[in-house]
Structures are given as C-alpha cells and as structure tokens.
N, CA, C and O of each residue as an XYZ file, in Angstrom:
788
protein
N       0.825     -1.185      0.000
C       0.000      0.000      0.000
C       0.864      1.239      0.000
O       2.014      1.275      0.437
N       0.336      2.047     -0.423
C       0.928      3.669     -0.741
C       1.127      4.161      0.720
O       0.470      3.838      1.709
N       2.211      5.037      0.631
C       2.128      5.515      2.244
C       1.632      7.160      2.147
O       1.347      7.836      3.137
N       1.589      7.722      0.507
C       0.844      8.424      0.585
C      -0.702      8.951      0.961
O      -1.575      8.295      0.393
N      -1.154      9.974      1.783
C      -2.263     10.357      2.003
C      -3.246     11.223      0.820
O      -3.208     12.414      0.510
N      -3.901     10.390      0.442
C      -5.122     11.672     -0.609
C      -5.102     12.092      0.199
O      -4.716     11.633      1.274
N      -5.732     13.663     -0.161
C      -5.731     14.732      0.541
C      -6.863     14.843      0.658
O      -7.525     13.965      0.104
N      -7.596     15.897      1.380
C      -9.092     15.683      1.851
C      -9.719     17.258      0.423
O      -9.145     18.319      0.177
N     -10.922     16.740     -0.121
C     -11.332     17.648     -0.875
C     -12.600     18.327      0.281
O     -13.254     18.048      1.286
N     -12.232     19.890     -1.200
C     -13.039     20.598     -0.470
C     -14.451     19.920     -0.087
O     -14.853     19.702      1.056
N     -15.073     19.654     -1.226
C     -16.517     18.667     -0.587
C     -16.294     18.373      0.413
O     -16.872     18.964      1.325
N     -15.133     17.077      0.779
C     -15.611     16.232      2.214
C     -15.699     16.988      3.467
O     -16.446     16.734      4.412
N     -14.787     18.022      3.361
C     -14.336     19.335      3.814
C     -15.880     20.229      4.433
O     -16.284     20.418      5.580
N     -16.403     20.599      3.178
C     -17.500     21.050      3.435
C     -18.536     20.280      4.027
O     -18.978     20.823      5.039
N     -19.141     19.058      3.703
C     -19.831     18.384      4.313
C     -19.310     18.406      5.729
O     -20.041     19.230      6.279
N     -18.660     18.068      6.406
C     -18.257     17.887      7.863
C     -18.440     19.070      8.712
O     -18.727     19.065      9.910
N     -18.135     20.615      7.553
C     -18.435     21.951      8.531
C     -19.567     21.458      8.455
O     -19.817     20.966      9.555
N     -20.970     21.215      7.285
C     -22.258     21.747      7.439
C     -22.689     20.649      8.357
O     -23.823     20.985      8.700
N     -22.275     19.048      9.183
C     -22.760     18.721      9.762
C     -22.411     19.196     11.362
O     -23.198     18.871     12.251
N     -21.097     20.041     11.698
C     -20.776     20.280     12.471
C     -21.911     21.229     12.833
O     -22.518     21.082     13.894
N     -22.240     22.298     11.885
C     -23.390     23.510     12.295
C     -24.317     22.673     12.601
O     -24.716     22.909     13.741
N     -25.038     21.497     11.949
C     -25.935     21.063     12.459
C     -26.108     20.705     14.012
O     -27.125     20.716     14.706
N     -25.032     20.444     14.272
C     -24.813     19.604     15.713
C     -25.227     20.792     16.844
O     -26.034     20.842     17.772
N     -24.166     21.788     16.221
C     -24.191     22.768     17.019
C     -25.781     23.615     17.021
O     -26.074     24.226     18.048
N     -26.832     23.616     15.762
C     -27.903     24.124     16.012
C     -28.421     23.140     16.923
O     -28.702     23.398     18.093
N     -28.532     22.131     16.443
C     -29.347     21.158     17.537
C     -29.049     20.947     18.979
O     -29.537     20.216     19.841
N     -28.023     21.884     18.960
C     -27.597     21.712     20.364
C     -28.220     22.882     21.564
O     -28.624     22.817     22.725
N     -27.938     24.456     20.044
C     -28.546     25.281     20.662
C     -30.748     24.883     20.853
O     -31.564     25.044     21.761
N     -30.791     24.507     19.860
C     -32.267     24.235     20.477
C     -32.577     23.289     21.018
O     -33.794     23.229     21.194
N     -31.940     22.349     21.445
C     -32.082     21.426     23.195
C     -31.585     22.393     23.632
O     -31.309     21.510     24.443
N     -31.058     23.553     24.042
C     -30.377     24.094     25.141
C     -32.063     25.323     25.191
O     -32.728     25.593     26.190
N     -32.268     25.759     23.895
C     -33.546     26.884     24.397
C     -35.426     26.180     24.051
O     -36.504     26.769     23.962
N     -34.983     24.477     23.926
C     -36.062     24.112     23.920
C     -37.327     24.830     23.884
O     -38.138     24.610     24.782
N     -37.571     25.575     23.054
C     -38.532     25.994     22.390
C     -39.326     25.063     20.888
O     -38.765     24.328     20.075
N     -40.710     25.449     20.972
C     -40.962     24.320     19.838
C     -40.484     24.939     18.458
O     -40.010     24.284     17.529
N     -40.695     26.356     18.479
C     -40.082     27.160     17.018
C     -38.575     26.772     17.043
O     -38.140     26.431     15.943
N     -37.856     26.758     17.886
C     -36.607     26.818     17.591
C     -36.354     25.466     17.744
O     -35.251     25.231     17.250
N     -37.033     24.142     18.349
C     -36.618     22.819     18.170
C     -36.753     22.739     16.140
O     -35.894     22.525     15.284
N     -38.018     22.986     16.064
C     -38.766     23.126     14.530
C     -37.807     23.239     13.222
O     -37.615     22.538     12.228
N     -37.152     24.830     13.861
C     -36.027     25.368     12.691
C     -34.603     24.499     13.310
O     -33.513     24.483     12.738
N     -34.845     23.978     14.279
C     -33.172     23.303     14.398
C     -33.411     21.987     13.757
O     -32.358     21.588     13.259
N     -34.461     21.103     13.568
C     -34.817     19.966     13.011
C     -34.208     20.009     11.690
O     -33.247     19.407     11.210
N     -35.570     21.469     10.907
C     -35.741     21.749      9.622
C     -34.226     21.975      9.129
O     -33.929     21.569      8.005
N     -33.298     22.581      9.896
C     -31.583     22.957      9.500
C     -30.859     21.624      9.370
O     -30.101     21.407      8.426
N     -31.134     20.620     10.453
C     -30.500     19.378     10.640
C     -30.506     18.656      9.609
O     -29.487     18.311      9.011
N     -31.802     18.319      9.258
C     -32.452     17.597      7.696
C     -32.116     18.098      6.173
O     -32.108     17.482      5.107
N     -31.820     19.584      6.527
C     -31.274     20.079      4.796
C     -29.656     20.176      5.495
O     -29.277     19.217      4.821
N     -28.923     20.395      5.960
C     -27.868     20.271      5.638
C     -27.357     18.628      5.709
O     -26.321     18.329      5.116
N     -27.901     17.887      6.238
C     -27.367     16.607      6.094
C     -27.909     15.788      4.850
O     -27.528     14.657      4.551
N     -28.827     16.511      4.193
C     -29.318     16.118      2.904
C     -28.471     16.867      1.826
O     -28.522     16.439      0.673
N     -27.675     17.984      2.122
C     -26.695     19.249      1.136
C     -25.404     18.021      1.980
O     -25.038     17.218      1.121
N     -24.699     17.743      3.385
C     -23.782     17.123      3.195
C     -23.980     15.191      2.847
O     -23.020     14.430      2.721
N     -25.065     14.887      2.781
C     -25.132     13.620      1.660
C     -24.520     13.660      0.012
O     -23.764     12.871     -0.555
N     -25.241     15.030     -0.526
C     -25.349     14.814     -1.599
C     -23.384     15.565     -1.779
O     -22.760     15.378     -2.824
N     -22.950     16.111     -0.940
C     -21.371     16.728     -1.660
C     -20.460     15.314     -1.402
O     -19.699     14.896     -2.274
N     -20.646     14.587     -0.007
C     -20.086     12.498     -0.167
C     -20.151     12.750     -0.999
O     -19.302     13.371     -1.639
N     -22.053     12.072     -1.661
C     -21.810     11.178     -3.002
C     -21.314     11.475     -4.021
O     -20.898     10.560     -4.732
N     -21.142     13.195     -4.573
C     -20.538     13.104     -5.571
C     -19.000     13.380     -5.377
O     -18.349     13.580     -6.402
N     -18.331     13.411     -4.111
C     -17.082     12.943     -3.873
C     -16.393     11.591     -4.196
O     -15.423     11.258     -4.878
N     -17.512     10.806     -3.239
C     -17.211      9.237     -3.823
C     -17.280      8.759     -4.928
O     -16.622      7.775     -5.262
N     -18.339      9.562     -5.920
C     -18.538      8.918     -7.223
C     -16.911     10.000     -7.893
O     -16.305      9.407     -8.785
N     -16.465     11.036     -7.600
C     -15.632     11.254     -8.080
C     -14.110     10.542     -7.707
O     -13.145     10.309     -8.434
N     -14.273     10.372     -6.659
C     -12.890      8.547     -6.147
C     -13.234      7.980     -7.397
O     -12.628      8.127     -8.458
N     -14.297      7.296     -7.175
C     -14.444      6.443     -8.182
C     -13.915      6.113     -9.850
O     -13.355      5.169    -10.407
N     -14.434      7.449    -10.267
C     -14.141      8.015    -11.742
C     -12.661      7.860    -11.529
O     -12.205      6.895    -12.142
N     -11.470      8.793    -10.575
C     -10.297      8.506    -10.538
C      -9.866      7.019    -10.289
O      -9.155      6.539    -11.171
N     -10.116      6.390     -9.457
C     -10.026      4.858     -9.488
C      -9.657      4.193    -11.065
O      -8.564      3.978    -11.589
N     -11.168      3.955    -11.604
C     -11.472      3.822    -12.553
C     -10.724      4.323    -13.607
O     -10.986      3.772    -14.676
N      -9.861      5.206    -13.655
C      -8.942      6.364    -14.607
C      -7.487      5.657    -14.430
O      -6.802      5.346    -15.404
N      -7.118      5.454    -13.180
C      -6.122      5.133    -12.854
C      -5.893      3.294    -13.280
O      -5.057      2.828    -14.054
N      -6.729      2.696    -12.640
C      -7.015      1.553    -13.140
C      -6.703      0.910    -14.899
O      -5.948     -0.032    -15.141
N      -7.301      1.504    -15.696
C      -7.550      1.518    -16.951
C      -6.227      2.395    -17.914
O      -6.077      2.090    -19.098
N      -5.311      3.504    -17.245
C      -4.332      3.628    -17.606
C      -3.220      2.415    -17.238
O      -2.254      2.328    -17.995
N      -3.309      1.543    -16.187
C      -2.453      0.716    -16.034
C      -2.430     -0.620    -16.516
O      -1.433     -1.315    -16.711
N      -3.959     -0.996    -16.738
C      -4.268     -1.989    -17.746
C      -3.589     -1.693    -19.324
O      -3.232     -2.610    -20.064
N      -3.476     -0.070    -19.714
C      -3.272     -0.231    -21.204
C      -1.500     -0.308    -21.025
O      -0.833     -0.835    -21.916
N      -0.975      0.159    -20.031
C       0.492      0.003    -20.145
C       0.759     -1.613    -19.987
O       1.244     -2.351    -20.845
N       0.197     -2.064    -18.316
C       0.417     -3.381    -18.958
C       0.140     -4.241    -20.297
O       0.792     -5.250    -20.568
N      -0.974     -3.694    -21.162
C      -1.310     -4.267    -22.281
C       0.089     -3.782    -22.854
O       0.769     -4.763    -23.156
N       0.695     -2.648    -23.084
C       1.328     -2.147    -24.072
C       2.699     -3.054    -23.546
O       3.150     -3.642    -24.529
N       3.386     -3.311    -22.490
C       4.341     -3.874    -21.784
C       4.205     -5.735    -22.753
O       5.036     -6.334    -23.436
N       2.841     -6.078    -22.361
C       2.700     -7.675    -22.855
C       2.654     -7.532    -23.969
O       2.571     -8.713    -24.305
N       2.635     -6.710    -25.315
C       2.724     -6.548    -26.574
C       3.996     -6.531    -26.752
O       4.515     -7.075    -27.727
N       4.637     -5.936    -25.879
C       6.396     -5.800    -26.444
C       7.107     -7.226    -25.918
O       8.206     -7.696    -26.213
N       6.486     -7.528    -25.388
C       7.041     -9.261    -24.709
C       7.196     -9.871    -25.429
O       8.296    -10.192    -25.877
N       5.579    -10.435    -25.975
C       5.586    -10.944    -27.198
C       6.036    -10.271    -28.455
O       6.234    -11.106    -29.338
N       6.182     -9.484    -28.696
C       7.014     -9.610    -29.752
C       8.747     -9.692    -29.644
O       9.516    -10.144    -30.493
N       9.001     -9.235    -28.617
C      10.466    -10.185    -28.067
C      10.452    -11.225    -28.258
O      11.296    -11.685    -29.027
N       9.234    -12.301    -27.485
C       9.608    -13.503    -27.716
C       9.744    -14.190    -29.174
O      10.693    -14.852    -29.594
N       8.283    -13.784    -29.971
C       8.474    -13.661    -31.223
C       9.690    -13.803    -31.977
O       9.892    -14.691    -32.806
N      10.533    -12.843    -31.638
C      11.566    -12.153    -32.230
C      12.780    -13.669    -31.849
O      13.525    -14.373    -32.531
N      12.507    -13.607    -30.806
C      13.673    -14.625    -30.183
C      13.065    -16.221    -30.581
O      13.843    -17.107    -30.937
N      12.344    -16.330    -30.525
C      11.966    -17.507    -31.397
C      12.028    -17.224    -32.788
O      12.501    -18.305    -33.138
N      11.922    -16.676    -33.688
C      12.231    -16.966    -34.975
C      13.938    -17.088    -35.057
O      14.423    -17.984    -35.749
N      14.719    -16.242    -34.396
C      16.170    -15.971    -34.217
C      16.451    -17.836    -33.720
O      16.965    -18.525    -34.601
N      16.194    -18.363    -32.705
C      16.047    -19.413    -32.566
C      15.970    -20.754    -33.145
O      16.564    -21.784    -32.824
N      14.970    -20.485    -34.220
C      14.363    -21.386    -35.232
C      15.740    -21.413    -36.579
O      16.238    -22.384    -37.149
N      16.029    -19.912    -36.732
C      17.223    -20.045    -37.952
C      18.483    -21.003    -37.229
O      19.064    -22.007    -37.641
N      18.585    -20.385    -36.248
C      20.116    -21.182    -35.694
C      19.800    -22.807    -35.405
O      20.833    -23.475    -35.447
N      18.689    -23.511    -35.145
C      18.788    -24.823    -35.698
C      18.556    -24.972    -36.786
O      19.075    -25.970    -37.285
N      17.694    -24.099    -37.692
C      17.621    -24.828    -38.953
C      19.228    -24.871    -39.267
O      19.762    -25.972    -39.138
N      19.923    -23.926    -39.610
C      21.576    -23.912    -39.636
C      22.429    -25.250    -38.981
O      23.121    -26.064    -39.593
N      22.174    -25.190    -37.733
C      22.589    -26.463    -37.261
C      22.504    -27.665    -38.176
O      23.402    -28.219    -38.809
N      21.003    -27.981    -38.083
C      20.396    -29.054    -38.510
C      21.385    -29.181    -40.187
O      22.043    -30.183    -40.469
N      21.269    -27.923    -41.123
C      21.867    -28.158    -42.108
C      23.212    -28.659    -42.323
O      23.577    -29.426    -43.214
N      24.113    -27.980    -41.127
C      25.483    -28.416    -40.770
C      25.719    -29.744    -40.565
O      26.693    -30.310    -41.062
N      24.674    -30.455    -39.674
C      25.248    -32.307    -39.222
C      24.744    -32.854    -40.463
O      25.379    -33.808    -40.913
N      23.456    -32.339    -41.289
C      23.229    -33.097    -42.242
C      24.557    -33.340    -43.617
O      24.927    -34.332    -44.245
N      24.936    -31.971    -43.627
C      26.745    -31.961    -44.171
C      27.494    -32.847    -44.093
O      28.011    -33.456    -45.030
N      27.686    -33.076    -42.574
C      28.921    -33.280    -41.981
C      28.213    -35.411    -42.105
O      28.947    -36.388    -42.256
N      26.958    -35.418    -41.995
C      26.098    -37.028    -41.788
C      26.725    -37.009    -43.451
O      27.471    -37.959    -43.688
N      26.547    -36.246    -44.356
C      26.713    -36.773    -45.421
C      28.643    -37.386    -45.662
O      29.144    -38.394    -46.160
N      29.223    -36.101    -44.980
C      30.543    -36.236    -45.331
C      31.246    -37.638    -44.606
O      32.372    -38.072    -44.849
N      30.168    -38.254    -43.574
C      30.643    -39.289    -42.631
C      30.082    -40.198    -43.989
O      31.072    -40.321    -44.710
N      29.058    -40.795    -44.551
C      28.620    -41.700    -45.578
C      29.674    -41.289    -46.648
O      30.373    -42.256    -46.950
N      30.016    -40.080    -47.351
C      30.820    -40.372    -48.323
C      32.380    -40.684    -47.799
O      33.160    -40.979    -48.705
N      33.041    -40.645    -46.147
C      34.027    -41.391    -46.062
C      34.199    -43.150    -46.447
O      34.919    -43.766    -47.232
N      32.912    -43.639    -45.238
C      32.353    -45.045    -45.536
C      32.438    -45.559    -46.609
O      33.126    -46.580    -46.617
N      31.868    -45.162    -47.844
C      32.363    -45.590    -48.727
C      33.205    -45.514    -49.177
O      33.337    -46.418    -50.002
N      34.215    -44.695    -49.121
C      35.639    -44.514    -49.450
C      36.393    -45.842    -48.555
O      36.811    -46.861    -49.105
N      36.459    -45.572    -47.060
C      37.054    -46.900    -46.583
C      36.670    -48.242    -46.772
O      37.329    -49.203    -46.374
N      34.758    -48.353    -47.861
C      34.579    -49.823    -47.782
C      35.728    -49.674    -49.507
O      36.611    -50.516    -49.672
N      35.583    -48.932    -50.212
C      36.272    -48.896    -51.563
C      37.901    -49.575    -50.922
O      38.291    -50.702    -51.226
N      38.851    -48.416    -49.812
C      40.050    -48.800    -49.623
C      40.134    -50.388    -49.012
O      41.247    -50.905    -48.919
N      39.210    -50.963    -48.697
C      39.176    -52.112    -48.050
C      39.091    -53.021    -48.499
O      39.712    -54.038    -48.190
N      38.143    -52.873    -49.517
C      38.063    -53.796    -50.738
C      39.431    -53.552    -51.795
O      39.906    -54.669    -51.995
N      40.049    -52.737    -52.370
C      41.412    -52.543    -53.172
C      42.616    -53.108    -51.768
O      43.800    -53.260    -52.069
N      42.179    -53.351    -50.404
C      43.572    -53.703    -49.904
C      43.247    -55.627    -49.655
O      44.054    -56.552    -49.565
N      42.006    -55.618    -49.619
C      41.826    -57.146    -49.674
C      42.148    -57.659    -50.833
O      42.832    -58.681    -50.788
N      41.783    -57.150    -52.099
C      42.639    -57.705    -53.400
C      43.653    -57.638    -53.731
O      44.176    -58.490    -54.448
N      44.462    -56.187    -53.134
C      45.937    -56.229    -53.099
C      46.330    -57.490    -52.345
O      46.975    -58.270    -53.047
N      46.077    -57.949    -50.919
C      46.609    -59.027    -50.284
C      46.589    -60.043    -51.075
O      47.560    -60.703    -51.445
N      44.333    -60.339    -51.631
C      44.966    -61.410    -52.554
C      45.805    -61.518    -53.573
O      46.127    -62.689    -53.778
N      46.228    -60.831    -54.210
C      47.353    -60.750    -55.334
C      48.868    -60.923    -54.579
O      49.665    -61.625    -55.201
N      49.287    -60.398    -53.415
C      50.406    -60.139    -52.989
C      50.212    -61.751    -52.332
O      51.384    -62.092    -52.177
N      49.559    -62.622    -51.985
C      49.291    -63.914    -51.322
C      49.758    -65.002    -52.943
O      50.407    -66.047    -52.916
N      49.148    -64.284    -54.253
C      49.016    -64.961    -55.552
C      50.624    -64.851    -56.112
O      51.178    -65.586    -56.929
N      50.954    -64.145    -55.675
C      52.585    -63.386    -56.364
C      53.151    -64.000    -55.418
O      54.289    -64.224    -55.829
N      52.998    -64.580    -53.964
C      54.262    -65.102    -53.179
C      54.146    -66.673    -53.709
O      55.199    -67.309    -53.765
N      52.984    -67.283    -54.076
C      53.308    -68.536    -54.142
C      54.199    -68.884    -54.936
O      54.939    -69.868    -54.911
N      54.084    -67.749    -55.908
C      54.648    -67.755    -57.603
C      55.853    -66.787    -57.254
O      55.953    -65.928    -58.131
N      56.627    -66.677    -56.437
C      57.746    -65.887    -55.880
C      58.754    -66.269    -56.888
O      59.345    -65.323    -57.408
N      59.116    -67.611    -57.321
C      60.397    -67.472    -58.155
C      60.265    -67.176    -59.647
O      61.287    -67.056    -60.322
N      58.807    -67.028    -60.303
C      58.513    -66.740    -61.453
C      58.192    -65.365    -61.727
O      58.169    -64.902    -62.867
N      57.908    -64.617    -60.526
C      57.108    -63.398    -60.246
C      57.862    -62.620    -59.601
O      57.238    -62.007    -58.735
N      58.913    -62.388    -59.650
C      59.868    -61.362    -58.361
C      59.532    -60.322    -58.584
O      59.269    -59.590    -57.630
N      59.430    -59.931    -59.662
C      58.998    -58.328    -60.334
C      57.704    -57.945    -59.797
O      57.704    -56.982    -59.030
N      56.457    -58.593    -60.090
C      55.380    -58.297    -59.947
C      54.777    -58.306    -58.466
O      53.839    -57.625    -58.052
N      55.698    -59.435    -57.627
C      55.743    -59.399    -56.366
C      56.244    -57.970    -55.464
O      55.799    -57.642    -54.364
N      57.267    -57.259    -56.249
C      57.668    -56.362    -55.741
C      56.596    -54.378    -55.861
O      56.603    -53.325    -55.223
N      55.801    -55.010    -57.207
C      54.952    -53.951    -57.144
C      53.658    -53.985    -56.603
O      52.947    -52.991    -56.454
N      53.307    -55.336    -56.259
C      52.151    -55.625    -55.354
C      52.226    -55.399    -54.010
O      51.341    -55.432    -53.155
N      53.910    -55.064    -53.897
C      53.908    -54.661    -52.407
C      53.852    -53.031    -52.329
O      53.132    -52.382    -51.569
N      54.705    -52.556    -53.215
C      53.994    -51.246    -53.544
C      52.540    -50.660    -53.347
O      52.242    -49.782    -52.536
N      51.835    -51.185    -54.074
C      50.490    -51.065    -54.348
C      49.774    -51.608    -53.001
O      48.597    -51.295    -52.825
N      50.101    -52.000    -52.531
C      49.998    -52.874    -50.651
C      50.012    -51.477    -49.947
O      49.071    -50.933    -49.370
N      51.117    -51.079    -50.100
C      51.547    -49.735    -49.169
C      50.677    -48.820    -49.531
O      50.268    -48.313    -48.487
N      50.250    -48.408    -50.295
C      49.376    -47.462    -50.964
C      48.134    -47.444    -50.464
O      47.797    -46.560    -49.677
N      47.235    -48.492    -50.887
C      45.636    -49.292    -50.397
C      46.265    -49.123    -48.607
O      45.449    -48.338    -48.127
N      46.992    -49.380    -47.803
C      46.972    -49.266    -46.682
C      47.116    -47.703    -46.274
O      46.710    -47.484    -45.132
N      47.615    -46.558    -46.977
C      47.837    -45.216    -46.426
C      46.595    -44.836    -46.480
O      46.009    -44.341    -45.518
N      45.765    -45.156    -48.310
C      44.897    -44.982    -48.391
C      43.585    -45.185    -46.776
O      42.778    -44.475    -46.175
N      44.002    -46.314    -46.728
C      42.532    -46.937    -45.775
C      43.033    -46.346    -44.088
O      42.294    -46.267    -43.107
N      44.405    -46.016    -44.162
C      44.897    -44.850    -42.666
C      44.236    -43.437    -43.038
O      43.475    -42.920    -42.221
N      44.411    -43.036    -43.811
C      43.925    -41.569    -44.524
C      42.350    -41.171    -44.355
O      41.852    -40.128    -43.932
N      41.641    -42.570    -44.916
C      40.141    -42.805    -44.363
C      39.849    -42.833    -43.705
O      39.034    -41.973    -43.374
N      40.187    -43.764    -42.920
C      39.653    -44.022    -41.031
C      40.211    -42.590    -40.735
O      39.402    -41.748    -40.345
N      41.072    -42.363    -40.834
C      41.201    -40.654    -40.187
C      40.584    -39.710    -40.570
O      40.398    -38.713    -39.871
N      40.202    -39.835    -41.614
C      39.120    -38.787    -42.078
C      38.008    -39.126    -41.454
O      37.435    -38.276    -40.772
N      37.483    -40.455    -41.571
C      36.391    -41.138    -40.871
C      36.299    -40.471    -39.302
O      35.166    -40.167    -38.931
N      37.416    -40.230    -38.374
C      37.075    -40.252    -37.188
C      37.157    -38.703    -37.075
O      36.420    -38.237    -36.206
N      37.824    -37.909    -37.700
C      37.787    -36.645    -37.841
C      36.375    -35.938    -37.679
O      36.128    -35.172    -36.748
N      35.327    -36.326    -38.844
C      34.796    -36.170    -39.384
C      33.272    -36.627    -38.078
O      32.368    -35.860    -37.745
N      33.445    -37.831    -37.691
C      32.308    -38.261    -36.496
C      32.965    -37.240    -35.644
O      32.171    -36.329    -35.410
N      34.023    -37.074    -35.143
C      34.150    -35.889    -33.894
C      33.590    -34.626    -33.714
O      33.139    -33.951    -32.789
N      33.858    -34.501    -35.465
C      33.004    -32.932    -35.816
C      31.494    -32.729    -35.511
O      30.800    -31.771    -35.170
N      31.266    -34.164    -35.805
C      29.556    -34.567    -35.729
C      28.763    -34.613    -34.319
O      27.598    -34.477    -33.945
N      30.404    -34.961    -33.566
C      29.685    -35.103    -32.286
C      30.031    -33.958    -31.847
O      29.310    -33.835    -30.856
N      30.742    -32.909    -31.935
C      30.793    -31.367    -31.490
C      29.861    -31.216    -31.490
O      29.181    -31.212    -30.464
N      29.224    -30.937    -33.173
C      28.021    -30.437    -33.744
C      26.884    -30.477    -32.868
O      26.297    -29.481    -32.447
N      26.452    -32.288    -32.482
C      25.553    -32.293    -31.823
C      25.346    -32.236    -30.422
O      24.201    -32.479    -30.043
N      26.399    -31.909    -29.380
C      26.580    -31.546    -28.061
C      25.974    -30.258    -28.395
O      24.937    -29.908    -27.831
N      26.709    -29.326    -29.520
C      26.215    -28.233    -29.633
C      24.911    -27.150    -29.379
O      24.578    -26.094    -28.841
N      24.567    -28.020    -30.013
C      23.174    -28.241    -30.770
C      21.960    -28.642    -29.705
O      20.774    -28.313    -29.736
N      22.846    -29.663    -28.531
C      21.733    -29.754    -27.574
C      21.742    -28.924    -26.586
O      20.742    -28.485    -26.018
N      23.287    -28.584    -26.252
C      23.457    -27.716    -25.148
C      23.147    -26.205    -25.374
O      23.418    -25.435    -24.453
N      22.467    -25.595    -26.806
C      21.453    -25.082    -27.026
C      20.227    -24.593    -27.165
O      19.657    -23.507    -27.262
N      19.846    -26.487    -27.132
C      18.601    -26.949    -26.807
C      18.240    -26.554    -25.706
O      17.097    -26.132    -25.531
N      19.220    -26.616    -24.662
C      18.853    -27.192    -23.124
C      18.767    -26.025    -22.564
O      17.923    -25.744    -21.714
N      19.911    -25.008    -23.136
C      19.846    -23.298    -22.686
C      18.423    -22.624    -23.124
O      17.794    -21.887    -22.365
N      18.019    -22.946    -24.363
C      16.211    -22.709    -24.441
C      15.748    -23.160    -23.376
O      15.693    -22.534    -22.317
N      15.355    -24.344    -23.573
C      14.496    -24.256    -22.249
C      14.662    -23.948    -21.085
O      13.613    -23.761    -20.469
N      15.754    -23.795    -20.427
C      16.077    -23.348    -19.272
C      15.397    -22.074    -19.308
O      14.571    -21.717    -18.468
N      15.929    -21.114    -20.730
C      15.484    -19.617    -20.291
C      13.737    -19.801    -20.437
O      13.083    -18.979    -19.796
N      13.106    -20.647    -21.098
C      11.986    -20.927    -21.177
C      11.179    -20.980    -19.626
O      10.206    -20.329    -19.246
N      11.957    -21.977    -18.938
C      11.277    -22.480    -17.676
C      11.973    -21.085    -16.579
O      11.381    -21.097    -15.500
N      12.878    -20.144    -16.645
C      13.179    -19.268    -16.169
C      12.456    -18.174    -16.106
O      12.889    -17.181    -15.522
C-alpha cells in the first residue's frame, strides 16, 4: 500500500463543517427548547445533512471516476508492456528457429561427409583385400614373379595409407559430428532453461 495520504477535498471538507453547524444548532435548540426553535433546528439538521449527503456522493462517485482512470491507464500500459514481450519472444523464437535450422543443415553436411568417407574406406578395403589377394598370388609364384611381387607390395603400401587416410578422415569427421551435436543440444537445453526461467 501507498504511504501516501489523498488529501481531503473541499466537498468532504465542506460536508463535515455543514454537519458540524448542524450539531451545534441542535444543540442550541435542546439548550432553548422551544418548539419554534426545536422546529427550525430539526428543519436545519435535515437540509444540511441532505446538502452534506449529496457533496459524499458526488465525492465518492468522483474517487471512483479517478479509481477507474487510474485503473484503466495501467491496464493499457500493462497491455502495451505484454505486446512488447511478445514480440520479443516472437523475435527470439524466430532468431532461434534459424540457428537450428543452420545447425540441422550443418550435421546433415557433416552425416553426409561421414557416408561419403564409408564408402571410401569400404572402396580402400576392398582394393587392400585384393591387393593381399594378389600379394598372397605373387608369393606362391615368388620365383617366377619377383617383379610383380615387388609392385604388389607397392600397391599394398598405398591401399593401406589410403585406408589410414580414411579411417582418419572417418574419425575426424564423427568428432566434428559429435561437437556439432553436443552443440546443438546444449542449445537446446539453454532454451528451455530460459523458457522455464
């Protein structure tokens, strides 16, 4: 509550002198008990407390109107306050919505760049299993084949950098993925937090 005091208007002001005179006529005519002067102290009692009725009510009905004034200016600020909210939030949810769609586009990248390693290491895996079989085909045949034995080992070394080169790209490539998606949740999770905040 306010620790300010409304101040007293003239009305209430006035009403209280004109019941005070009343008191005081009615006092003087119990004091000279006369029937004329009980009569006119009655007749005084009854119109000024009917003149301080009517300056209340339209005091109170004027509280009121201010009430009512005051009231209805604070409803439209709060209205105007919850309009700017929402459109903050608005604002911060669409801002929101781009940075996963972005995300989302990024792991789908990076999901693709993990499938086009895979096949690269099932490709190096398959060229180092046929290199073996050939380099297995060239040792049996070692004294007819020295030459060809010696470039199958070549070609051995190769299919194996190859399929080191892959898997490293391979694991490179899931690490990125799993950045991505820690990312991505621990994003998630900061929404809702400020959500439930």
């Amino acid at each position: 509550m306010s620790n300010r005091r409304i101040p007293r208007s003239r009305r209430a002001v006035g009403a209280v002198a004109l019941l005070l005179t009343a008191v005081v006529v009615a006092i003087v005519g119990i004091v000279v008990s006369t029937v004329p002067v009980l009569v006119a102290a009655t007749l005084y009692a009854v119109v000024v407390g009917g003149i301080a009725t009517r300056l209340l009510s339209d005091e109170i009905a004027q509280l009121r109107r201010d009430w009512a004034r005051d009231r209805a200016q604070l409803a439209d600020s709060n209205r105007t306050a919850a309009v700017a909210r929402s459109r903050e939030h608005i604002a911060f949810a669409e801002q929101m919505g781009q940075r996963v769609s972005l995300r989302d586009a990024q792991i789908a990248t990076l999901r693709d760049a993990i499938v086009t390693a895979e096949i690269e290491l099932a490709q190096a895996r398959e060229r180092v299993y046929a290199e073996r079989a050939r380099s297995a085909a060239l040792e049996a045949d070692a004294d007819s084949a020295q030459s060809d034995l010696e470039s199958a080992r070549v070609d051995l070394r190769r299919a194996s950098d190859a399929l080191a080169a892959s898997e490293s790209a391979e694991l490179q490539v899931r690490a990125e993925l799993l950045a991505w998606e820690t990312a991505a949740s621990d994003e998630t999770r900061r929404q809702h937090d400020r959500k439930l905040a």
